[in-house]
ZADREN-367572 format. One record per residue (C-alpha): residue in three letters; x, z negated, y negated. Coordinates in steps of 0.02 Angstrom, whole numbers, padded with zeros to 5 digits, always signed. Layout:
BEGIN
AlaXZY/...
# end
This chain:
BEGIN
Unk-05455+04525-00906/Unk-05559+04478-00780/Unk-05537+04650-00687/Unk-05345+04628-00703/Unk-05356+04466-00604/Unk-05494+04531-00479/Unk-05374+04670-00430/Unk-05236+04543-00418/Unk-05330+04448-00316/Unk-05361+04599-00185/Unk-05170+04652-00169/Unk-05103+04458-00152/Unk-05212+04398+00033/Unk-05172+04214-00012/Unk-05209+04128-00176/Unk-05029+04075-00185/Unk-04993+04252-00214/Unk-05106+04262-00353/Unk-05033+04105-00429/Unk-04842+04171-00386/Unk-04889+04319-00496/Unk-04948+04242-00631/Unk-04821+04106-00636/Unk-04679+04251-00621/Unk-04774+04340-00771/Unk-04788+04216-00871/Unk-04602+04159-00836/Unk-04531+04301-00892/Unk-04648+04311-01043/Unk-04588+04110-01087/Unk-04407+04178-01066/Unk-04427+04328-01201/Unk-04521+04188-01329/Unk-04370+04070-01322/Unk-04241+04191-01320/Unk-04333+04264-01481/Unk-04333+04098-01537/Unk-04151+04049-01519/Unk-04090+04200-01572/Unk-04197+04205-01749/Unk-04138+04002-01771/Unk-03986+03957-01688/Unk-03866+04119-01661/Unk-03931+04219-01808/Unk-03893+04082-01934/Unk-03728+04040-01862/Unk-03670+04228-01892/Unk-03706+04246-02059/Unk-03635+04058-02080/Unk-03461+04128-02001/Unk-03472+04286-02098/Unk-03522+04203-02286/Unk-03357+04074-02236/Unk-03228+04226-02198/Unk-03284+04315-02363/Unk-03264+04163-02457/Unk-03085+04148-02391/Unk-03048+04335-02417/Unk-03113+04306-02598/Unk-02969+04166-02608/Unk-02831+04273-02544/Unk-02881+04420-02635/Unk-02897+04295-02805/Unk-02703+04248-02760/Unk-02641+04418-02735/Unk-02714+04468-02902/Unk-02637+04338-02985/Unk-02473+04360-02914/Unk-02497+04551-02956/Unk-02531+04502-03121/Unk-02400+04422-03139/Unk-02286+04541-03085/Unk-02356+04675-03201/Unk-02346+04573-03344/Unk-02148+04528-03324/Unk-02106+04740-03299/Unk-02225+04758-03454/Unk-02121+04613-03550/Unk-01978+04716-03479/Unk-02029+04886-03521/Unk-02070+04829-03713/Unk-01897+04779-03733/Unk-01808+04904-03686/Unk-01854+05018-03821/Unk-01791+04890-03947/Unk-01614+04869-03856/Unk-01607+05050-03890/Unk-01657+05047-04061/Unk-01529+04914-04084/Unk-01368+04991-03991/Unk-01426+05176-04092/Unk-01419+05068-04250/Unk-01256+04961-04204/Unk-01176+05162-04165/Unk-01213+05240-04322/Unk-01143+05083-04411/Unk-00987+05066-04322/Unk-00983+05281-04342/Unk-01015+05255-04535/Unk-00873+05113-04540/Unk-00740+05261-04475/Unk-00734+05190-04317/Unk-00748+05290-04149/Unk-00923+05312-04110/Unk-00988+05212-03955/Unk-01080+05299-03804/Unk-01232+05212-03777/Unk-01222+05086-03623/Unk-01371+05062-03519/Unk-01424+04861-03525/Unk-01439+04764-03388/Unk-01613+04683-03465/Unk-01674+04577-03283/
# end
């Protein structure tokens, strides 16, 4: 240590020089502390604050576009299971009206929105 600041001393001719340099150095050393400072406790915090809020609020959207999915889904599935018995029924009504001697019926597709 002492050598570092002896050979300081020889390059600077004035002791202001000597005190320039280490006042420089140690500037620039202050400046990399608090910039490693603020970063780790001001800017570091507020990005994951920013980034924890927007996944909350894509959680909320996503939460009512399942639901509205879901609901979808489950009126074609209400929709689907009844079909089969409107079928069932206008087969059954057919053969009736066929065993009555009536004209047999073509089967009509249902309107069943």
């Amino acid at each position: 240590m002492f050598e570092l600041l002896a050979a300081e001393a020889t390059t600077h001719s004035t002791p202001d020089g000597l005190i320039g340099g280490l006042v420089g150095a140690s500037g620039g050393i202050s400046f990399a502390i608090w910039y490693g400072w603020y970063v780790t406790t001001k800017t570091i915090p507020k990005i994951v604050e920013d980034f924890r809020e927007e996944r909350k609020l894509d959680r909320e959207d996503r939460k009512s576009e399942h639901d509205e999915f879901k609901s979808a889904l489950k009126a074609i599935v209400t929709t689907i299971a009844m079909v089969p018995c409107q079928v069932v029924y206008e087969e059954l009504r057919r053969r009736d009206s066929h065993q009555k001697g009536q004209q047999p019926t073509a089967l009509q597709p249902h309107d069943v929105t």
